[in-house]
N, C-alpha and C positions, 0 to 999 in steps of 0.2 A: 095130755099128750095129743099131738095132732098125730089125725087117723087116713093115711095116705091108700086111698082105694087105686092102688094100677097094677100093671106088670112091669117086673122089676127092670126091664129092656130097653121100654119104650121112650122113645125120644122125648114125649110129654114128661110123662113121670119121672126120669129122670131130672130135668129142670127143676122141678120143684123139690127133689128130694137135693138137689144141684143147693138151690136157696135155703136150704134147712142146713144144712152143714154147715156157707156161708155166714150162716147168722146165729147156728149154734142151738138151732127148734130140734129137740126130739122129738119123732116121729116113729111111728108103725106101721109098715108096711103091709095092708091085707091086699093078698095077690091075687090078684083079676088075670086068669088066665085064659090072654087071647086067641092060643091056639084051638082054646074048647069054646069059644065066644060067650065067655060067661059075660063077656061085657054088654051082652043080648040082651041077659036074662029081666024079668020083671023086677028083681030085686035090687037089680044096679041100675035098671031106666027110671027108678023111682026115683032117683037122684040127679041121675045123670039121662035126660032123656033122648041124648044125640047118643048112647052106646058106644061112647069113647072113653079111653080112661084118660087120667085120670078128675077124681075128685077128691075135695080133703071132707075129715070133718074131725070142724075143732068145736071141740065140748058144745056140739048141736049145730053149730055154724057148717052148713053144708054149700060149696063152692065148687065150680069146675071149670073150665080151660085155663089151663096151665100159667099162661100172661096174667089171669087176673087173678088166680091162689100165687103167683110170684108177687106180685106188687101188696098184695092182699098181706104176707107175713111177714115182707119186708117195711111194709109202715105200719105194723102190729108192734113189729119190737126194733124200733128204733135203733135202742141203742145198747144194743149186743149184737157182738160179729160186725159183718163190714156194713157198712150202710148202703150201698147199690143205690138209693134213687134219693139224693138232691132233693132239701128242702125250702132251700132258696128259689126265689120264682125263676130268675133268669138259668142259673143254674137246673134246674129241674125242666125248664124246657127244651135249653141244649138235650139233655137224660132222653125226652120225649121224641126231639130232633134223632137222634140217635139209635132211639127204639124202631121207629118208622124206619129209619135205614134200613138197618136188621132184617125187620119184618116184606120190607116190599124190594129191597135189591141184594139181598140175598136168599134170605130162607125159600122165596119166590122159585128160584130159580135150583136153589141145591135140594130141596125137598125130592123134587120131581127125577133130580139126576140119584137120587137116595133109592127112590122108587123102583127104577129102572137096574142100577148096577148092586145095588143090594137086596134088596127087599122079593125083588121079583124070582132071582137066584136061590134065593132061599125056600122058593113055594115049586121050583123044578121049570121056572118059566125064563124063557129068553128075551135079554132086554133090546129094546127099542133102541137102535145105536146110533141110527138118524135122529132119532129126537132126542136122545143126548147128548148128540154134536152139535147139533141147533140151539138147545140151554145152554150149554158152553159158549158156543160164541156169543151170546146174550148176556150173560155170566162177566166174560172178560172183562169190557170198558168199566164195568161193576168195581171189579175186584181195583183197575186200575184207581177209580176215585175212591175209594178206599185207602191206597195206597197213599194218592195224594193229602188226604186229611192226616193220615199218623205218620205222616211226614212231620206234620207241624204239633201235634200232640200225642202224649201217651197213649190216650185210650180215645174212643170215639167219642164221646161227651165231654173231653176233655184229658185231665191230669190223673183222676182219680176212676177207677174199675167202677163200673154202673151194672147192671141187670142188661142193659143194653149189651155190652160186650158179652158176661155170660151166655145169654141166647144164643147166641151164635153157635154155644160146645157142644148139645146131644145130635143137629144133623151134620156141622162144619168138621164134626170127629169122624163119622160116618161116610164122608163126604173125600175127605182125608185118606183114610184108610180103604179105599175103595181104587185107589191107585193115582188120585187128584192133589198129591201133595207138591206137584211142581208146579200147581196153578198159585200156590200161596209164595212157596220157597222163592220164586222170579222175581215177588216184590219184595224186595230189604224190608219196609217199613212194616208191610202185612204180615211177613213172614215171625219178624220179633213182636208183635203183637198178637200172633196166633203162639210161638211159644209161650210166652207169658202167660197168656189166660189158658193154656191148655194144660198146662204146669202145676195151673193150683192148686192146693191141697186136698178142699172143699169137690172140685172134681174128679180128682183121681180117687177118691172115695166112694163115688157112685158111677166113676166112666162106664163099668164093666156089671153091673147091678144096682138098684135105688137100694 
């Protein structure tokens, strides 16, 4: 059984417990809890020496940032649960196409506004409203080409649900429920596309704890 070192919370760890459900890996959850910063401690930098969680470790196999224990279990087991990443080459590099989205015109941008209207609130601290007006407007033109690609397909790689769209659920939930759900709902195409992948089963299992 894979050995999933985080806190049950965290945007990381979630994802990856997100891909185990997906693909149907049991998994064990040992809690790294970050409000005591065990994720400091010497025992976990042994593994993990940036003190982030999380990391897995499968029967010795010890791995950490969350993208690459996702793609890491999703080509481990093929072929159970959904398949998330395309092994056709052109296929697989739309997937790639896709990921890079993800990663640089959105997560870029909604982390930061994550930061601010959630995260900060939480430690008794006042978010920065200027500069989460300013990510937003940066944000917009984003969300619009987005829109326009699921105009013309299902999912952003295409027909078929990828790791690509996944990524987007533990900050784009956060992001959402922060009072941001009218920047989605405006676009018809982004809108039924964020229902769908926010919908799945595979999530709603770990939205609220890995």
């Amino acid at each position: 059984m894979v050995k999933l070192y985080g806190y049950p919370n965290s945007t990381c760890t979630r994802l990856v417990a997100l891909v185990c459900k997906e693909k149907n890996i049991p998994y064990e959850l040992i809690h790294i809890d970050l409000t005591k910063g065990e994720q400091k401690n010497p025992a976990f930098t042994a593994n993990q020496p940036f003190g982030q969680v999380p990391y897995i470790d499968d029967d010795g196999f010890i791995l950490y940032e969350s993208r690459a224990i996702a793609r890491y279990l999703i080509k481990k087991h093929p072929n159970q649960g959904a398949h998330l990443i395309p092994s056709d080459p052109k296929s697989e590099a739309l997937f790639e196409q896709a990921a890079s989205i993800e990663a640089f015109n959105f997560t870029t941008f909604v982390t930061p506004i994550v930061v601010e209207k959630v995260f900060k609130p939480r430690r008794g601290l006042k978010p920065n409203e200027e500069r989460v007006a300013e990510l937003l407007g940066l944000l917009q033109p984003k969300l619009d080409a987005y829109d326009l690609i699921l105009s013309k397909q299902k999912y952003l790689a295409g027909d078929s649900v990828t790791l690509a769209d996944l990524s987007h659920l533990p900050y784009g939930t956060a992001f959402y429920g922060a009072g941001f759900h009218e920047v989605f709902e405006s676009r018809p195409n982004l809108a039924r596309w964020w229902k769908d992948i926010s919908s799945r089963p595979a999530w709603l299992a770990v939205k609220d704890g890995a």
